[in-house]
Every structure is written in C-alpha cells, then in structure tokens.
SETORMI-536575 format. One record per residue (C-alpha): residue number from 1; x, y, z. Coordinates in steps of 0.02 Angstrom, whole numbers. Example, Ala and Ser with C-alpha at 12.3 -4.5 7.8 and 13.67 -1.06 7.14 Angstrom:
BEGIN
[1; [615; -225; 390]] [2; [684; -53; 357]] 
% end
This chain:
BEGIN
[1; [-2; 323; 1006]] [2; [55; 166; 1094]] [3; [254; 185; 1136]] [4; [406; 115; 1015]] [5; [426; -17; 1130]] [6; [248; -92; 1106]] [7; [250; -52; 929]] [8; [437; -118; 899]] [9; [356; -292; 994]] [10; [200; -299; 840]] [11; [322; -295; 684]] [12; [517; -269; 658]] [13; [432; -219; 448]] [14; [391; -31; 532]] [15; [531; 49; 533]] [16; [449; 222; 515]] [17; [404; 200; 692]] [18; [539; 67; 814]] [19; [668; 155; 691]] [20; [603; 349; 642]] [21; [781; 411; 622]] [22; [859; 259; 530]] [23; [893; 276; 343]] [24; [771; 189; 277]] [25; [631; 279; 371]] [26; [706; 447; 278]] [27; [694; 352; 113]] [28; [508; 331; 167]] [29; [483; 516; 178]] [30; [569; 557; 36]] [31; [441; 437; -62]] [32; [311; 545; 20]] [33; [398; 703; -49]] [34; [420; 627; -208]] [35; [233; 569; -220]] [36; [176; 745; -171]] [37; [272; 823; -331]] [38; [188; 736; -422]] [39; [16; 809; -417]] [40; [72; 1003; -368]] [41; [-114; 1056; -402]] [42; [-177; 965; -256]] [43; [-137; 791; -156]] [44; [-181; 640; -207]] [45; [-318; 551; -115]] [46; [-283; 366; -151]] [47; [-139; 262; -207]] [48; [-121; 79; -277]] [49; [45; -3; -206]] [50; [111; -178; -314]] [51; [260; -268; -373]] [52; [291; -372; -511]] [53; [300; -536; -410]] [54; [290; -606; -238]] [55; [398; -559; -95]] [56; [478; -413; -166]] [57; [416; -288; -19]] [58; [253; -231; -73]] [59; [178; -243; 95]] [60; [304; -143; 195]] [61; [336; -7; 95]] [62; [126; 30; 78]] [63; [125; 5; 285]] [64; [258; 93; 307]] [65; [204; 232; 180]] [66; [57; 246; 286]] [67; [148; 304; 434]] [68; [247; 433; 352]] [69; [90; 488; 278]] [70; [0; 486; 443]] [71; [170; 576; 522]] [72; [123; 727; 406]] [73; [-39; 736; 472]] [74; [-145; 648; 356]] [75; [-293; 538; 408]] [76; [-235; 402; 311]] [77; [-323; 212; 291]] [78; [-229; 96; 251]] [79; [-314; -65; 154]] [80; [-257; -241; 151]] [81; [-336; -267; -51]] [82; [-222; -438; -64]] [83; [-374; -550; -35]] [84; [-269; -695; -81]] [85; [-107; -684; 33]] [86; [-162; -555; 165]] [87; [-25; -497; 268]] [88; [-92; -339; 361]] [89; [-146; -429; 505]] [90; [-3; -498; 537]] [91; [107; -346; 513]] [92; [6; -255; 636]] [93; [-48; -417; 740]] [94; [-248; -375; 712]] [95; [-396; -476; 689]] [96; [-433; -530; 508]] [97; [-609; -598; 546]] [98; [-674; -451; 455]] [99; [-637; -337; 322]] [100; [-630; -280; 138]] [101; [-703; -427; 68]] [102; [-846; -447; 183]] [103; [-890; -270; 173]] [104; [-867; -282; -27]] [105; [-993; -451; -7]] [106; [-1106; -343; 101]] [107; [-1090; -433; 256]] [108; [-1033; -281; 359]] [109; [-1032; -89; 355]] [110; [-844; -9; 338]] [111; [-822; 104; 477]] [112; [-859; -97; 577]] [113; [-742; -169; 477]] [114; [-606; -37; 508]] [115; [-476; -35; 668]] [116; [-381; 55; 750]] [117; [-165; 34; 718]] [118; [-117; 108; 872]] [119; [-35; 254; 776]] [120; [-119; 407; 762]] [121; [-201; 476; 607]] [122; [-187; 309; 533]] [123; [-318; 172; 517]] [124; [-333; -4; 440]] [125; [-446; -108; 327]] [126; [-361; -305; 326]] [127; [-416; -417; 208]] [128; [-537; -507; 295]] [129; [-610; -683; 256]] [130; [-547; -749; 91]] [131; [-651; -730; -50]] [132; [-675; -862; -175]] [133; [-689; -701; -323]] [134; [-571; -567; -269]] [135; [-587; -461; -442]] [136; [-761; -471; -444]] [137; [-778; -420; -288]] [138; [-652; -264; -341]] [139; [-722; -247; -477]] [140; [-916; -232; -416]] [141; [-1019; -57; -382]] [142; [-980; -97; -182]] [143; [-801; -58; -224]] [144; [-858; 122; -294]] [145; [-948; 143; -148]] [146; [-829; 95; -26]] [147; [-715; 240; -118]] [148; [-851; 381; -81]] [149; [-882; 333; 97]] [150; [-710; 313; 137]] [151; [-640; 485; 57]] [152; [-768; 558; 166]] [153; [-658; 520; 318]] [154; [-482; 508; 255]] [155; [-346; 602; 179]] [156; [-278; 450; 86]] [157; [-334; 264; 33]] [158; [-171; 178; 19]] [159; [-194; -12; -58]] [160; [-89; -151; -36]] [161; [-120; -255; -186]] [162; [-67; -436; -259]] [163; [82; -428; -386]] [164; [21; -375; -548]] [165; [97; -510; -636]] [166; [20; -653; -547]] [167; [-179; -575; -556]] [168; [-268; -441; -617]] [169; [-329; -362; -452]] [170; [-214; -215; -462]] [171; [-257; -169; -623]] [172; [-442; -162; -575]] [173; [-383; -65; -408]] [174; [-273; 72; -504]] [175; [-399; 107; -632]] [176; [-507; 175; -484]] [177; [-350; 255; -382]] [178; [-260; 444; -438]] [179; [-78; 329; -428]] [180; [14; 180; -438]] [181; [191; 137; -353]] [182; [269; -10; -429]] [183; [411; -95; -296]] [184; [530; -202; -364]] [185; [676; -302; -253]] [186; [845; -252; -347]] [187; [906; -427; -292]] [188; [772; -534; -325]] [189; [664; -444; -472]] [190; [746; -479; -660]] [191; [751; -344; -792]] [192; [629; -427; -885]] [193; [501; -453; -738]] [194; [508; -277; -691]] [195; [464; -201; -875]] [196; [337; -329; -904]] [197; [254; -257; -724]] [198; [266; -90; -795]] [199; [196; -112; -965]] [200; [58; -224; -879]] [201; [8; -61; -749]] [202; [39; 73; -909]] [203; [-57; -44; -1035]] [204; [-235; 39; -956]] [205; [-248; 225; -1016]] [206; [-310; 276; -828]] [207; [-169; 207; -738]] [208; [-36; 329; -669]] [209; [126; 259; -621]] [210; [187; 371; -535]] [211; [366; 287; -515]] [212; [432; 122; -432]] [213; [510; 71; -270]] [214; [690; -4; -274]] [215; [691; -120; -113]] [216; [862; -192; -52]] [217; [970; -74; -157]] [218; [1148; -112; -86]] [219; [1263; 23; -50]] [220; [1410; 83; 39]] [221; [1316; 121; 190]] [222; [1149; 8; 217]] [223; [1071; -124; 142]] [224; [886; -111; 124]] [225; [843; 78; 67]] [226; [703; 115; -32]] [227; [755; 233; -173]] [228; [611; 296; -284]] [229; [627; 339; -467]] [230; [489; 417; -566]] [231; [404; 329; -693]] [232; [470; 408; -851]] [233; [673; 347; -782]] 
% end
C-alpha cells in the first residue's frame, strides 16, 4: 500500500486512510458494522450508494466505505456508476479514459478497464468516457454481465451513483444490488427532499434500503461524522 503521506497528497475526502484514527473514520466502520447486521445469514456482495441531491457526500462516504471494507479484508471494487458527474478519478487522481461505460458499450473488457487504488484489497472502476444514454447503458444485458464477472473476483461491488432525485440510474442500479445506503447532508438536505429520496428508492419492491447516511451532523465534539440510521428509523 503506498504510505499516508502519498495517499494524504491524492485526496484530503479519505479519511479512512491520511486520518484512520480520527472520528469520522470510526463512524466509517461502524457503517460497516451496521451494514453487516443487516444480512446475519451471509454478507452482502454489492451495494448501491445515493443521495437525494447533489453535493450531499455521496462520493466520499462510498470511497471511503471501500476502504473500511477493504481494511476488513475484503476484495472490494469500487465503481464510479455516476456517468454524468464522475468524480472517482479525481478523488483518487486516476485516468478516466476508460471505464464502466465503455466496457458497458463494449469497447473494452473489465479486468482492462479496472486499476489499481494504491490500497490493498481494493480496486476501482471510474466512470470512463461520458455516455450520451447512461440508463440504457445500466440498464442493458452488459450490465448483468459485468455483475457475474465481477463477483467472480470480489468480495463487494460498491456503486457510487447519481442522486436519485435528479435521474433514474440508481433505481436501475439498486434493483440489481442486495442494498441501498441513502446519504443525506443534515445541513443542506430538507425534510422534504430526504423522504421524497426514500420513497423514490422504496417505491421498487426489490430495493433494500438498508438505512441512510447523516453527513455533517454537528455536535459537541466534530463536525462532519457520519451517523447511520437504519431504514425503518
């Protein structure tokens, strides 16, 4: 694994890794706790992570999800499915000339389109070129197929998706995953916005929320946890 120093130089968003001892990383791991409860017959094998609107901290919490995951062991990939504001690349500073959509448009074979994050037990899929028809493209028989090839090398597909208020690409995405976590920013998200979000994911009868992400939740100690509540709270 490349030191904290390198790693703390790519992105100041994983905190899991330039700060594993910080407050917030804990709050990461106790997501991962709190995920595993979930499904006490056996671990869940891919996971949908949205919000009900832009900027609310989507992105981090799947990246850094995908550390703590990896932390425990896991062989994790984590995939940049926002093919209309991809930020992967930039989280991890990788190339996005290649990715999910062109392997979904048949233009390359995954394990090419898949690199390394530096961090071990954990590998990425960015976004890739921009697609003109992102939930076709999610929504096509290569998507399926991606899903078998890819579970027969990881652990866990985690999926950073668009909000699920703006498009429908994370409804198509968490009618193929075993879970859903919606994140919502406690300063940013109204009441409103965040039940609409939920009825929106819960509306499809093979969607599992399994809870939601409060980013930003202020408190007397830190600013910026991530406290999870299951889905029936």
């Amino acid at each position: 694994m490349k030191n904290k120093k390198e790693l703390a130089t790519k992105s100041r968003k994983l905190m899991t890794i330039t700060h594993p001892k910080s407050r917030v990383s804990e709050q990461f791991r106790t997501l991962r706790t709190n995920i595993h409860f979930t499904s006490p017959d056996g671990d869940i094998r891919s996971l949908v992570v949205t919000s009900a609107s832009h900027s609310e901290g989507k992105s981090t919490t799947s990246s850094n999800l995908a550390i703590v995951f990896a932390q425990e062991g896991k062989r994790v990939l984590l995939i940049d499915a926002d093919m209309r504001k991809p930020t992967m690349h930039q989280t991890f500073k990788i190339p996005n000339t290649r990715g999910l959509s062109n392997v979904l448009a048949r233009q390359i074979a995954l394990k090419m389109a898949i690199q390394s994050s530096g961090i071990e037990n954990l590998d990425l899929l960015p976004c890739g070129s921009i697609p003109p028809n992102p939930a076709e493209l999610l929504s096509s028989p290569n998507m399926d197929f991606l899903f078998d090839h890819a579970l027969d090398t990881y652990d866990l597909l985690i999926f950073d998706t668009p909000p699920v208020l703006s498009v429908t690409d994370s409804v198509i995405l968490a009618n193929k995953c075993e879970g859903t976590i919606l994140v919502v920013n406690s300063g940013k998200t109204e009441r409103a916005q965040a039940l609409k979000a939920k009825e929106a994911i819960t509306a499809a009868a093979k969607i599992r929320l399994l809870g939601v992400v409060i980013n930003n939740v202020e408190n007397q100690q830190e600013m910026g946890d991530a406290a999870y509540y299951g889905a029936n709270e």
